[in-house]
DOFI-967851 format. One record per residue: residue in one letter; x, y, z of N, C-alpha, C in turn. Coordinates in steps of 0.1 Angstrom, whole numbers, plus 5000, padded with zeros to 4 digits. Example, Ala and Ser with C-alpha at 12.3 -4.5 7.8 and 13.67 -1.06 7.14 Angstrom:
DOFI-967851
A513249435078512349555078513249675078S512849785071513749895071512950005079
end
This chain:
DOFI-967851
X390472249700389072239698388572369692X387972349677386672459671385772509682X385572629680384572739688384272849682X383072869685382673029683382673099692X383373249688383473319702383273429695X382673519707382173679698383973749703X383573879691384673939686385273989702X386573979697387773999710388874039703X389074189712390774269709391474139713X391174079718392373989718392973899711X392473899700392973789690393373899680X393873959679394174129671395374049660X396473989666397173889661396773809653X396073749655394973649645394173699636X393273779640392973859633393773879614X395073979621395873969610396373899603X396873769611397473669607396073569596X394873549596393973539587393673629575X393873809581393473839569394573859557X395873819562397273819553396873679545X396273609552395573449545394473479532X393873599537392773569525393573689512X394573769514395373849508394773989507X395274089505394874249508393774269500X392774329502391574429497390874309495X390474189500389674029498388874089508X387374089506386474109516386373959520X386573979534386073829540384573839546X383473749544382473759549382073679562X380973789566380773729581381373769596X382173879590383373969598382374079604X381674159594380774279596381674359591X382874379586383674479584383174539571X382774709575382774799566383774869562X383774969549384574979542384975119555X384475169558384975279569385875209580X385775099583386675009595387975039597X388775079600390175089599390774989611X390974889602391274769615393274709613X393574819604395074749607395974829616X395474899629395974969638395474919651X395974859665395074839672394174909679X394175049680392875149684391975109670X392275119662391375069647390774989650X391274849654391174719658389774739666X389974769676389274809690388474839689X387974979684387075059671385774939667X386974879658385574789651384874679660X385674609668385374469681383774549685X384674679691383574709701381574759692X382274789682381274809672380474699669X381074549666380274449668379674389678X380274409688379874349703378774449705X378674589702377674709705376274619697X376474609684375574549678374274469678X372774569680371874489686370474399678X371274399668370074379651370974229648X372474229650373074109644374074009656X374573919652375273829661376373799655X377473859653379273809654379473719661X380173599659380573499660382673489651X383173449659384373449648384973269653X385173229644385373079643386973059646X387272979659388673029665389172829669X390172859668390772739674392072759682X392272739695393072809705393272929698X394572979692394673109691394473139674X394173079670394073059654392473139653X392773219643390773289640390773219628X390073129621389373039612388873069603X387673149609386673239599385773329610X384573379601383673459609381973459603X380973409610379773369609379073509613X377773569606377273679611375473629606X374973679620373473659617372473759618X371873809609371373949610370073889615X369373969624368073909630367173939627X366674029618365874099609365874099592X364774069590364874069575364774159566X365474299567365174359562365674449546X365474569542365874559530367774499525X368174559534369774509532369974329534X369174309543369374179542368974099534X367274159527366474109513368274079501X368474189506369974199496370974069493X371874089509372874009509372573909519X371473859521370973749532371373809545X370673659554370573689573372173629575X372473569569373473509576375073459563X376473539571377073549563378073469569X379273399559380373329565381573339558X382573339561383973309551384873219566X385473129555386573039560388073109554X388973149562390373159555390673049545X391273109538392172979527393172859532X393672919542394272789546393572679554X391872709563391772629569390072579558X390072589551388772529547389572399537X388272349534388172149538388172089546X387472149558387772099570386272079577X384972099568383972129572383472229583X384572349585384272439595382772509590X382372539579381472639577380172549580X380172489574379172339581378772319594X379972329599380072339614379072489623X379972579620379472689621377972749616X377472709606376272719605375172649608X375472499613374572529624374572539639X375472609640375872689653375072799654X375072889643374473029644372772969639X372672849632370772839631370872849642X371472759654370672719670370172859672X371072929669370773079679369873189667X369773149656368273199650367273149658X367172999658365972919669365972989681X366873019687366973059699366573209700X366173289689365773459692364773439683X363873349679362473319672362373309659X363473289650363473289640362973149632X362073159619361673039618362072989604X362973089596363573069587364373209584X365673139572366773239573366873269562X367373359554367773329542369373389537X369873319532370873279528371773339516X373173389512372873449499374673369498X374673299485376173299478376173349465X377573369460377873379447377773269442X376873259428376473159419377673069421X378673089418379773019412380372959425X380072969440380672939453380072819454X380372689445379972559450379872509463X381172529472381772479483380472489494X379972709492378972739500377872729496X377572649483376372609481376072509486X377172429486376472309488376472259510X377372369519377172389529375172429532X374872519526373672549526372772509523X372772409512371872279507372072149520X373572149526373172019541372572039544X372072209550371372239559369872259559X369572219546367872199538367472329531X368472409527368572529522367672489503X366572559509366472549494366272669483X366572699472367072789464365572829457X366072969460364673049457364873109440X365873109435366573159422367873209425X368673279414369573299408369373459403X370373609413369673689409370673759410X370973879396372473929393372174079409X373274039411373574149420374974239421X375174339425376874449424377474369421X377974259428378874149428378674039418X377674069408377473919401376573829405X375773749400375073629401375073549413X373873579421373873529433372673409439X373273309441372173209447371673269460X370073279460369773249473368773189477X369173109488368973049495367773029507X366172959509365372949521365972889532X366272879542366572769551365672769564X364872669562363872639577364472639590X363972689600364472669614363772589620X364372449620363172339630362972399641X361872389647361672359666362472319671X362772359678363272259691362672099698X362872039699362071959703362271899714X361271879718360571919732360371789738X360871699749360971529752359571559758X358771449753357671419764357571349775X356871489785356471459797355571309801X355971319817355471169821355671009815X356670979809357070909806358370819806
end
């Protein structure tokens, strides 16, 4: 069974075993991993876990199946200039497990919990040319604000509304 689980030394193995999947110096997104991280040591490891779990502005999530790590979903809860940047909410699937609709999945797992800390829309950022994550972000009513060159090249981004919750009516 797919789950989201916040970051754990314990999948330190998995961990690795994904990021030898996406191949060396491949930034995976959604991780939170900065370039100061030194995560191929397990005190390194530990280091950064605890660094996300400390984290009181965003929400880590890492996309796990029994012991397998999948990908990693991140939701910054603030809009602010860095996120005006590279959006609220980031994701990467490993190479070997996408086609599987995991990111799909995962996204709206992390809206619930935008809705869930008052958020009433998100925004979103891909590389122009990331079809796959375009078109995840368009399921989800994502609609495209432009096309704007950034460090990395030409980047779609993305509005996405956060419905209400909705609420059964009483006495009935």
């Amino acid at each position: 069974m797919v789950e989201l689980v916040e970051p754990t030394t314990h999948l330190y193995s998995a961990w690795r075993a994904a990021r030898d999947d996406w191949g060396p110096g491949t930034h995976e997104d959604g991780f939170g991993l900065l370039a100061s991280d030194t995560v191929e040591t397990p005190d390194g490891f530990e280091t950064w876990v605890r660094r996300l779990q400390g984290e009181q502005d965003s929400t880590y999530r890492w996309i796990v199946e029994g012991d397998d790590l999948l990908g990693a979903i991140a939701l910054r809860h603030r809009l602010d200039d860095g996120a005006l940047e590279v959006g609220q909410v980031g994701y990467g699937i490993r190479p070997s497990a996408r086609g599987r609709g995991l990111a799909t999945w995962a996204l709206a797992q992390i809206l619930a919990t935008a809705r869930a800390i008052g958020l009433d829309r998100v925004l979103i950022v891909c590389a122009d040319g990331n079809t796959a994550s375009a078109r995840v972000i368009e399921r989800h009513g994502g609609v495209l604000e432009g096309i704007r060159n950034t460090d990395l090249g030409p980047a779609r981004r993305y509005w996405v509304a956060i419905d209400p919750p909705t609420v059964p009516l009483q006495g009935r």
